[in-house]
Each structure stands twice: as structure tokens, then as C-alpha cells.
C-alpha positions in Angstrom: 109.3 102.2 113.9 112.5 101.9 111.7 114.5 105.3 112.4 113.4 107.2 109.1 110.1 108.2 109.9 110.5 111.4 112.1 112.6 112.6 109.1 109.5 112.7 107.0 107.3 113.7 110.0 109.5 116.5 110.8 109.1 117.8 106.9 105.7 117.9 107.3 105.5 120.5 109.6 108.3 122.3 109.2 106.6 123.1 105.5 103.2 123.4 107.3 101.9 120.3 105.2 99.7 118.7 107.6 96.2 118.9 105.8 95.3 115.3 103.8 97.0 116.6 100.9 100.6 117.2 100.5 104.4 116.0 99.4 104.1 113.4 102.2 100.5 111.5 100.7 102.0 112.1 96.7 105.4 110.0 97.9 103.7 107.2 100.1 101.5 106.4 97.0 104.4 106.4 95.1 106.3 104.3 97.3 103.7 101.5 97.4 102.9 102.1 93.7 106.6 101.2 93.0 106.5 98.2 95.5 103.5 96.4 94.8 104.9 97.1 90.3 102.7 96.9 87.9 100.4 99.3 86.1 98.5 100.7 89.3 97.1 103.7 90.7 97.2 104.1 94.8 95.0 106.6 96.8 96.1 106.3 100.7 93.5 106.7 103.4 92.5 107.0 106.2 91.7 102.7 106.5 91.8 99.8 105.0 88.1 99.5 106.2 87.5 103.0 104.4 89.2 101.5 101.2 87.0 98.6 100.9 83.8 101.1 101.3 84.9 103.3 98.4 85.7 99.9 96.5 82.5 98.8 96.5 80.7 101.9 96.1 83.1 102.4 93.3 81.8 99.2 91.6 77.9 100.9 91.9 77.3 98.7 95.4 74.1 99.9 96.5 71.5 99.7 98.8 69.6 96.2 98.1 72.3 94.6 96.3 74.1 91.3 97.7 77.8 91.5 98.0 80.0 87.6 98.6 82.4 87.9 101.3 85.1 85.3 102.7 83.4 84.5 105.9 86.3 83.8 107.8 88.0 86.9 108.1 87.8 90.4 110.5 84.7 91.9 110.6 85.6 94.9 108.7 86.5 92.7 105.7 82.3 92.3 105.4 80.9 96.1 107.7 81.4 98.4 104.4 78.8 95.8 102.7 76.2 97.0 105.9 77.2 100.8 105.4 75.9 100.6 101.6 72.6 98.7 102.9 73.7 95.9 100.8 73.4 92.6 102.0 76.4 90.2 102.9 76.3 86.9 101.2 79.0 84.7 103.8 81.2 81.8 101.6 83.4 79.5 102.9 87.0 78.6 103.1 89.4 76.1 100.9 91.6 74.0 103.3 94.8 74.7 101.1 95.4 78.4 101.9 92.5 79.2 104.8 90.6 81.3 102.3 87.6 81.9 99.9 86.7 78.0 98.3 86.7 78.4 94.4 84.1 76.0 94.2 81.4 77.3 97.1 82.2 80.3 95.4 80.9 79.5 91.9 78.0 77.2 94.0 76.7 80.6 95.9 77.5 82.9 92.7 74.8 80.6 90.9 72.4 80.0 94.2 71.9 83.6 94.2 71.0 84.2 90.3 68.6 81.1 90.7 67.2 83.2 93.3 67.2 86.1 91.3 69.9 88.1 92.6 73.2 88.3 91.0 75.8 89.7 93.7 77.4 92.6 92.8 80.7 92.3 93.8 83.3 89.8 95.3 85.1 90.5 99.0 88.0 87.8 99.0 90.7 88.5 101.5 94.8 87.0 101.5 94.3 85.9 105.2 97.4 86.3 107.8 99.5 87.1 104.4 98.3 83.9 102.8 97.5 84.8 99.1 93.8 82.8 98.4 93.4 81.2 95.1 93.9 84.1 92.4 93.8 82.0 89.7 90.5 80.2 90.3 88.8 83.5 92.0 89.5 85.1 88.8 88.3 82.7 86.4 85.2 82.5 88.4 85.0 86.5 88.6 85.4 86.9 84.5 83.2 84.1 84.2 79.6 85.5 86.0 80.9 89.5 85.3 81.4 89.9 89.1 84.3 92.1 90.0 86.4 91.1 93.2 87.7 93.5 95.8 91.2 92.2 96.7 91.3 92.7 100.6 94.8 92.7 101.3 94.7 94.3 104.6 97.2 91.4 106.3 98.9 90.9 102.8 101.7 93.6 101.8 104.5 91.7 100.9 102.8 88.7 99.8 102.9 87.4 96.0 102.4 84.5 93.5 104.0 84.0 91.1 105.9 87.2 91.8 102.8 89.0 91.7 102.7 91.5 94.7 98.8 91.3 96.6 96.6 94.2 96.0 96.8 93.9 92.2 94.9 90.8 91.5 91.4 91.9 91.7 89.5 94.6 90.3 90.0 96.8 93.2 92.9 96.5 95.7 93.1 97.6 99.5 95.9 98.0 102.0 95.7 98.7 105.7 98.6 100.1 107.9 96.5 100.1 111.4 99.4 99.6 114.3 98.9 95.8 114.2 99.9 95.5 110.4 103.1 94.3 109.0 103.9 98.4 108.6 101.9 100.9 110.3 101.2 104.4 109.5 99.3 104.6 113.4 96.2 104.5 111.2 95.5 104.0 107.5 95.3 102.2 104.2 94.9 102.6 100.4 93.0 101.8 97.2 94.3 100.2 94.7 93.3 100.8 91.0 94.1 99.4 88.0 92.6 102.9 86.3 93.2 106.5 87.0 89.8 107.6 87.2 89.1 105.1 89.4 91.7 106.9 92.0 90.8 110.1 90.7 87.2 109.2 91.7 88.0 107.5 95.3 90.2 110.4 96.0 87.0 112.6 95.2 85.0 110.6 97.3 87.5 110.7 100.4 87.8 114.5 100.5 84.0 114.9 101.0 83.1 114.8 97.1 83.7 118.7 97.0 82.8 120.0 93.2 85.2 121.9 91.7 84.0 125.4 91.8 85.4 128.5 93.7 82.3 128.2 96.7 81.8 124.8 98.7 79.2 122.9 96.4 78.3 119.1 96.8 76.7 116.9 93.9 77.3 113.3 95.5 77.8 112.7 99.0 81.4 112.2 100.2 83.8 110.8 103.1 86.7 112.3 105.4 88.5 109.4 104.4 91.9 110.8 103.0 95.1 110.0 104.4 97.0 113.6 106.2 100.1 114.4 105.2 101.5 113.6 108.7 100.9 109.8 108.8 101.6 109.7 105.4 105.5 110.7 106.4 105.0 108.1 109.0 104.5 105.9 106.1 107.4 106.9 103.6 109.6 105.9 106.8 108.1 102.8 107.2 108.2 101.7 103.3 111.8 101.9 103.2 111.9 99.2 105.9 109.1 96.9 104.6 111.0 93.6 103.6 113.0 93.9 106.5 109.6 93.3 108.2 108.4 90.6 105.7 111.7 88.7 106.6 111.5 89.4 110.0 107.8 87.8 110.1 108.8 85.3 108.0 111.9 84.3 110.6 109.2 84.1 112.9 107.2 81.4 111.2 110.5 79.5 110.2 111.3 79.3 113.9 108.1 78.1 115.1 107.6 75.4 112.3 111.8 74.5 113.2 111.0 73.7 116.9 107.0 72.8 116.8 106.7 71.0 113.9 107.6 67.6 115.0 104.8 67.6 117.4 102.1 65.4 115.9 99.7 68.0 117.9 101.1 71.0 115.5 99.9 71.9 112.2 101.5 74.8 110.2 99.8 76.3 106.9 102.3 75.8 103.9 103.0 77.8 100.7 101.6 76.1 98.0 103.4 76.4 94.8 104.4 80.0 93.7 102.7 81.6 96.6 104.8 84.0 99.2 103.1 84.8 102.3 104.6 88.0 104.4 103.4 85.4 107.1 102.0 88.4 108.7 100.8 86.0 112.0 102.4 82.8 112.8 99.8 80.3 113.0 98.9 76.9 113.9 96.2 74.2 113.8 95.9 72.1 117.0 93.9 68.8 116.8 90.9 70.3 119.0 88.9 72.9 120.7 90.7 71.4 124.4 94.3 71.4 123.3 94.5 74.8 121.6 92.5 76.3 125.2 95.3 74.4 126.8 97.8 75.6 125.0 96.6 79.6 125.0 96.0 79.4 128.6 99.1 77.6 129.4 100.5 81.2 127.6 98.1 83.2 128.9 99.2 82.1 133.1 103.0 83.3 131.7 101.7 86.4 130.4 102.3 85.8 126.7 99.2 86.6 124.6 98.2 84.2 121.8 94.7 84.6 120.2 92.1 82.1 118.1 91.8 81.9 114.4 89.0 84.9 113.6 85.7 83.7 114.2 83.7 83.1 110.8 81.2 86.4 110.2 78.4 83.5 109.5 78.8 82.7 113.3 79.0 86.3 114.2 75.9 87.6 116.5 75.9 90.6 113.7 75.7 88.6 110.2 74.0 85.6 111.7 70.4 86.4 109.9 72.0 86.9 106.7 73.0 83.8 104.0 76.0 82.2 103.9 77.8 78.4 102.2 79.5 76.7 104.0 81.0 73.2 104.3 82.5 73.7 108.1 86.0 74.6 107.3 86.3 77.9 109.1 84.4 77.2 112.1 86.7 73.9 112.3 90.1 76.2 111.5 88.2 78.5 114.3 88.1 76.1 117.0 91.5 74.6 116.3 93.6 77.6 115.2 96.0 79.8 117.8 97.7 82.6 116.6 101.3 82.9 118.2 103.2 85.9 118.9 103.9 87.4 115.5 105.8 90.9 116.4 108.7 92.0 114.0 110.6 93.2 117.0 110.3 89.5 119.2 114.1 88.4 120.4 115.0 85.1 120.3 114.5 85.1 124.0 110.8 85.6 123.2 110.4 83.3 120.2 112.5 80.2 122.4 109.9 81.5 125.5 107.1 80.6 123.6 108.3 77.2 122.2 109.5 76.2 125.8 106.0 76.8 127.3 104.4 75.1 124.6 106.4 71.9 124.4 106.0 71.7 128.6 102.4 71.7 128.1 101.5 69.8 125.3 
């Protein structure tokens, strides 16, 4: 926490706001609408998993369609696609930033129209703050008339070009679980280039109630809106965002600084114009043996360190469904540790975990 959030909190009840409606929700979309700039429209919720189901139903997802997902991501990146009854169509990642390949992409898009199924809608993810490709997933997006769902869960902060994350594709989401680069306990927000597309997911997350003085349902709606508590939470932590994107971004600088020499390290670089909020410090060891080594070597020390996520295509859940891939994110899986990441490490922890890894490599 950054010191200004029981200040908000405190308003909340004191004015008896704490329904998911209130001064609290109106200001924290406000805040992020100003942050992320640009001519947007921000509904908070209750997840960033809940954002990316409105998203697609939003975009007329429905039961039988096929929705493309970035395979190597978290598993809620690709579960909204199961709650519609769609089906998940798994693609592959590009070497360069970690996510969605441009060009399996495009191969998939047109697999699935040969097979008679256009997908319906895109799921491409800015993985550990690492913006993908906007530029090619867009041509490709304008190109076959398939919209993309900007999943920006790990990535607020993050730019290219200037341009914040969550306002690249068609739809943008947020999350501010407690593991996120801010944290509203539990959340996240949809972000729209249109106001009736807020007005509409805002609708949808407040159980689709018709307006009409009785309780009268034409579609079927969600509990999905954000309360006007953690929504205080959140105006706190908004004012201390790019303290937290620097203080990540430290992290990374002092990893790279003391592990880079090692010819068994591998960090993922910016490419040109891109900003990452490096929201997890990662790094690619040469093999399945060395990065056990290492995460056990932290593990006996009590420091937790974790894999690379494990593709969805190689997930016991997705495995029956179709997928196109060229073996990049099961090779980042078995190679890739993430390090300690926290914004609140010391340099006493950050030097901690250099020292155990250079004694064991």
C-alpha cells in the first residue's frame, strides 16, 4: 500500500458509499482514464478475468464460435472463451517480445476460414508488462475483420511508442488482483474506445437490470461491478503507480546489472519504442536442468522463484482443443524462471538473490 488509500477507504463509509456504485468507482475510472490518455472509456470491475468475459461477449462471442488466444499466458487469459461455449483456438509466441507470433497468427486466422470457421475475436496478451507486436496484430486484425481483446492484465504502465497498453485493441482489460503492479485486493476494468460499449458492460456487470421502477431482466447479467470500497483502495494506489513501474523496473535493471554476464543468463529486451512496467523480472536459462537448479538452489534458502507460465495448449484443460505452434512457448516454458519481482524488495533481497544464484550456477 502507498499511505493514501485508507483516506479514500475511510470516505467511503463515512458517506455510506459502499454499494458497486459510488464517488470512489466514478474517480478510479477517471484516474486510469487520465493515465492510460487517449479517447477511452473505463468501466472497473470486479476482475480482469470478468473484463475479458464481457469483452468478448461484447464483440457477439457466442456459444459455437472459435476465439484465438496467445497460448502462453495464465489460464484466465483463455477461461472466459469456455464460459461463452466458444471454443479456444491456442497460437503461438514470437521470440522477440514472448508473445502472440504475427505470422502463426495470420497462418491459424486463415486455417480456420479454410475450415470454415472464421474466429470471432482475437485474445493477445502484453506478457510480464512486455507489450506484443501492436503494430503487426493490428494489421492482421483490420485485415480478416477480427477484433482483438487487448489483455493487459500484467501491463499498466507499459507503452510503445508512448502509447499506454489497454488502448490498442478493440477492447482493453486491466487487472488489480494483489499480485499486480497496483492492487485494488481484487479487480480490473474494461477499456472502451466507445461509450456505449462501457455503458453496455456496465449494464452487463450490474446483473443487466432494465430500467423500470420493478426488478425486470431482458438479457442475462453478471455481479461483476467494482464496490465503491476497493475502488478507494484503488484511487490510493493510482497516485503511486509509476513509483511502482520504476520500482519494478529497478528490479530488472539490477538483475540484468549483476546476471547478465553469465553466459547461462538470458534477459528479454525492449525492442525499439516499447516500455515494459517489467511487471516480473525474468530470465531464460539454457535448459530444463539449470533453471531446476537454479529455483531449487532458491527454493532450499526460502526465496520463491516460479517457471515461465505453462502454454494453455499443454494444459490438461485446453489439451483437446486446436492450437499452432512452432515450440517457442513450451521452450520459453522449460527454460524461463521468474525472479522475485516485489515493489517493496530491499537491496538486501535483490543482492540475496544474485548471491545464491551466482554460487550455484
Amino acid at each position: 500500500m502507498g499511505g493514501g488509500e485508507q483516506k479514500y477507504v475511510k470516505e467511503a463509509f463515512d458517506t455510506n458509499w459502499v454499494a458497486p456504485l459510488g464517488p470512489n468507482v466514478d474517480n478510479f475510472e477517471k484516474s486510469i482514464n487520465e493515465f492510460v490518455g487517449g479517447n477511452v472509456h473505463v468501466a472497473a470491475l470486479s476482475s480482469g478475468t470478468a473484463a475479458i468475459h464481457l469483452a468478448l461477449e461484447l464483440l457477439g462471442v457466442t456459444r459455437g464460435d472459435e476465439v484465438i488466444c496467445q497460448s502462453f499466458t495464465f489460464s484466465a487469459s483463455a477461461n472466459p472463451i469456455m464460459y461463452l461455449g466458444a471454443t479456444p483456438i491456442f497460437v503461438d509466441s514470437e521470440r522477440n517480445t514472448w508473445n502472440i507470433s504475427p505470422k502463426l497468427l495470420e497462418n491459424a486466422i486463415q486455417d480456420r476460414i479454410e475450415k470454415g470457421k472464421k474466429p470471432k475475436a482475437i485474445v493477445a496478451v502484453h506478457l510480464y508488462g512486455m507489450p506484443y507486436n501492436v503494430t503487426g496484430i493490428a494489421e492482421i486484425s483490420k485485415k480478416y475483420g477480427i477484433p482483438v481483446v487487448e489483455d493487459s492484465a500484467e501491463a499498466l504502465g507499459s507503452s510503445v511508442n508512448n502509447q499506454k497498453c489497454g488502448t490498442f485493441g478493440s477492447i482493453g482489460i486491466l487487472s488489480f488482483n494483489g499480485n499486480k503492479i497496483i492492487t485494488t485486493s481484487g479487480g480490473g476494468a474494461l477499456i472502451a474506445k466507445e461509450e456505449t460499449i462501457k455503458k453496455k458492460a456496465v449494464f452487463l456487470a450490474t446483473q443487466a437490470r432494465d430500467d423500470a421502477p420493478h426488478y425486470q431482466h431482458s438479457s442475462v447479467g453478471y455481479n461483476y461491478r467494482m464496490s465503491n470500497i476497493l475502488a478507494g483502495i484503488g484511487r490510493g494506489q493510482m497516485e503511486i503507480l509509476q513509483n511502482r513501474v520504476d520500482q519494478r523496473r529497478s528490479n530488472f535493471e539490477f538483475y540484468k546489472k549483476h546476471l547478465a554476464h553469465l553466459p547461462e543468463i538470458e534477459f528479454l529486451e525492449e525492442p525499439s519504442g516499447y516500455y515494459s512496467n517489467r511487471w516480473l523480472s525474468c530470465i531464460l536459462t539454457p535448459s530444463f536442468v539449470i533453471r531446476e537448479k537454479i529455483r531449487l538452489a532458491l527454493l532450499e534458502d526460502n526465496v520463491e522463484s516460479r517457471p515461465l507460465w505453462k502454454p494453455m495448449h499443454l494444459q490438461p484443460v485446453f489439451t483437446e482443443f486446436p492450437h499452432y505452434s512452432d515450440g517457442t512457448s513450451e521452450d520459453l516454458f522449460n527454460r524461463g524462471l521468474c525472479l522475485p519481482s516485489g515493489s517493496n524488495l530491499s537491496q538486501s533481497d535483490l543482492e540475496r538473490v544474485v548471491e545464491l544464484i551466482l554460487t550455484k550456477i
